[in-house]
C-alpha positions in Angstrom: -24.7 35.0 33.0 -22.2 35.9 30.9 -22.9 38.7 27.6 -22.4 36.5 24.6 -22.6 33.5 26.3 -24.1 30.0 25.0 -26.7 29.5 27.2 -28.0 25.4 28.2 -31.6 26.6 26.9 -29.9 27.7 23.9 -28.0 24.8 23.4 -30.8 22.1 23.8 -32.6 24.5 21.4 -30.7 23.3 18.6 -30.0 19.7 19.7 -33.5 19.8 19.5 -34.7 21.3 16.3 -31.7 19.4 14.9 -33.2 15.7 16.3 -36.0 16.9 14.9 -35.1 17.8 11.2 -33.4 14.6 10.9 -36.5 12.5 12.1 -38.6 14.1 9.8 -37.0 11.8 7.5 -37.5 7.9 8.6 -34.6 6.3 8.3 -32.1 9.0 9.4 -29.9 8.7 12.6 -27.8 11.3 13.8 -25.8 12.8 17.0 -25.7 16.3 18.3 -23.3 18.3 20.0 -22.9 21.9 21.1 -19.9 23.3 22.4 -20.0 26.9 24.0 -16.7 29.3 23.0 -14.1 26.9 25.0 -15.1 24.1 23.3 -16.6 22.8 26.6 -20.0 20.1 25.7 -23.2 22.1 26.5 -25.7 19.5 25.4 -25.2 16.4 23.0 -27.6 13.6 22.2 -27.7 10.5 20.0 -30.6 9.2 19.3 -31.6 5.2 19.6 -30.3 3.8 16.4 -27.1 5.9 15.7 -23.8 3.9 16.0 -21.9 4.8 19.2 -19.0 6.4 17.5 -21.2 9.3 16.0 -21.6 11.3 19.5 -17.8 11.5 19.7 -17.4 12.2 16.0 -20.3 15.2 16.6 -18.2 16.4 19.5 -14.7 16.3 17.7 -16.3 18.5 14.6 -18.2 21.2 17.0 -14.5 21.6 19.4 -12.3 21.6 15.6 -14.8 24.1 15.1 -14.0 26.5 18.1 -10.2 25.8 18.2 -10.1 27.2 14.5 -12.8 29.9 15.1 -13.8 28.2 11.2 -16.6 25.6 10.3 -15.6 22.2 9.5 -16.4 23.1 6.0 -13.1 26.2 5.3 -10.8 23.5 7.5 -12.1 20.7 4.8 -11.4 22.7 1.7 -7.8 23.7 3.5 -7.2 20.1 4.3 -7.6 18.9 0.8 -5.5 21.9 -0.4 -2.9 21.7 2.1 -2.8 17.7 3.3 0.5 18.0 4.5 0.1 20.9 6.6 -3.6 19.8 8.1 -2.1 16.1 8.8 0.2 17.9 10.9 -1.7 20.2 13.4 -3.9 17.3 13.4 -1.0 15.2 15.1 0.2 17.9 17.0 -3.2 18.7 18.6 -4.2 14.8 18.6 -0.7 14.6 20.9 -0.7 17.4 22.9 -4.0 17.7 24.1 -5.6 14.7 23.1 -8.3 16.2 20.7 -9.3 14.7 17.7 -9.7 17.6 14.9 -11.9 16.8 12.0 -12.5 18.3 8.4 -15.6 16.7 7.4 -18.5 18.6 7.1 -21.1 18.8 9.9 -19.2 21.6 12.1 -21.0 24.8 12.4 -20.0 27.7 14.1 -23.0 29.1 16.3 -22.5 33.2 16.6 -24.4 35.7 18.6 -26.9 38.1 16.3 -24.2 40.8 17.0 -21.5 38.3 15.3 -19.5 37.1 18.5 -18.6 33.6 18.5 -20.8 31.5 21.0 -20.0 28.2 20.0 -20.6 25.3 17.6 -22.9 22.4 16.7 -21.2 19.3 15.5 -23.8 16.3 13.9 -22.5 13.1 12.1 -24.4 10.5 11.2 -25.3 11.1 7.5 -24.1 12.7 4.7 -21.5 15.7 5.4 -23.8 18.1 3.6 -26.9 16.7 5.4 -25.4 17.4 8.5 -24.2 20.4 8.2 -28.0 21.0 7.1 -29.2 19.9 9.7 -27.1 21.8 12.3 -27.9 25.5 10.5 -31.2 24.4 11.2 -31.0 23.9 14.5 -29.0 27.0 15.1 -31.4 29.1 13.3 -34.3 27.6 15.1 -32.7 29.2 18.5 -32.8 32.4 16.9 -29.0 32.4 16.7 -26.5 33.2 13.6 -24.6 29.7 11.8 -21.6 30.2 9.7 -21.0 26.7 7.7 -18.8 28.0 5.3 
C-alpha cells in the first residue's frame, strides 16, 4: 500500500456512516461517492429510492473536488463571484476530458491526519448543506480529516 493512500476499507467506511446518517432520518435518499487522490471511484452507493442521476451527480462533486484540491463549497462561492470565469473551465474540462465539474455543495475533500490529500466524498440527494453534512460525517467516522470549506 501506498503512504497516504485512500484505502477500499477506508472508503466504504464513509459511504457507510454516510448511508447511515441520512437513514436516520425517514424520508431522506442520497448517493455516495469516494474518490481517492486521482479522482479514480473507490466506492459509491445509492441507495433504493434515490433518482438515478444522484450517483453521477455524487461522483462529479467528489472528482471537481480533487481536480481543484478545494471542496465544492470555495469552487461554489468562486462560481458565484466569478460566473464567467467558472462557466469557462467548466466547458473546457467538460470538452477536453469529458468531466462534468460541479459547484454545489456536497464535495468534501477527505485528508490524511497528517494533512495530505487522500481524496473526496461527493453525496447529492438533499439539500447542499445536508450533504455536505452528511459526507463530514462519514469522513470523520473513518477517523480521517474533511475540509468542506
Amino acid at each position: 500500500m501506498v503512504a497516504d493512500a485512500l484505502t477500499l476499507a477506508q472508503a466504504q467506511a464513509i459511504v457507510t456512516a454516510a448511508l447511515a446518517g441520512a437513514r436516520s432520518e425517514p424520508g431522506r435518499f442520497i448517493a455516495v461517492c469516494v474518490v481517492d487522490a486521482g479522482g479514480h471511484p473507490l466506492a459509491m452507493l445509492r441507495e433504493e429510492g434515490a433518482a438515478p442521476l444522484l450517483a453521477h451527480i455524487a461522483e462529479a462533486k467528489a472528482r471537481t473536488c480533487v481536480i481543484y484540491g478545494k471542496p465544492t463549497r470555495v469552487l461554489r462561492d468562486w462560481a458565484d463571484a466569478t460566473p464567467n470565469w467558472f462557466h469557462g473551465v467548466r466547458d473546457v474540462a467538460s470538452a477536453r476530458t469529458g468531466l462534468p465539474l460541479i459547484a454545489s455543495l456536497g464535495g468534501v475533500i477527505i485528508r490524511a491526519p497528517g494533512g495530505a490529500l487522500l481524496g473526496a466524498c461527493g453525496i447529492a440527494g438533499e439539500a447542499g448543506e445536508y450533504d455536505e453534512a452528511l459526507g463530514v460525517q462519514g469522513i470523520e467516522a473513518a477517523r480521517l480529516v474533511a475540509e468542506a470549506g
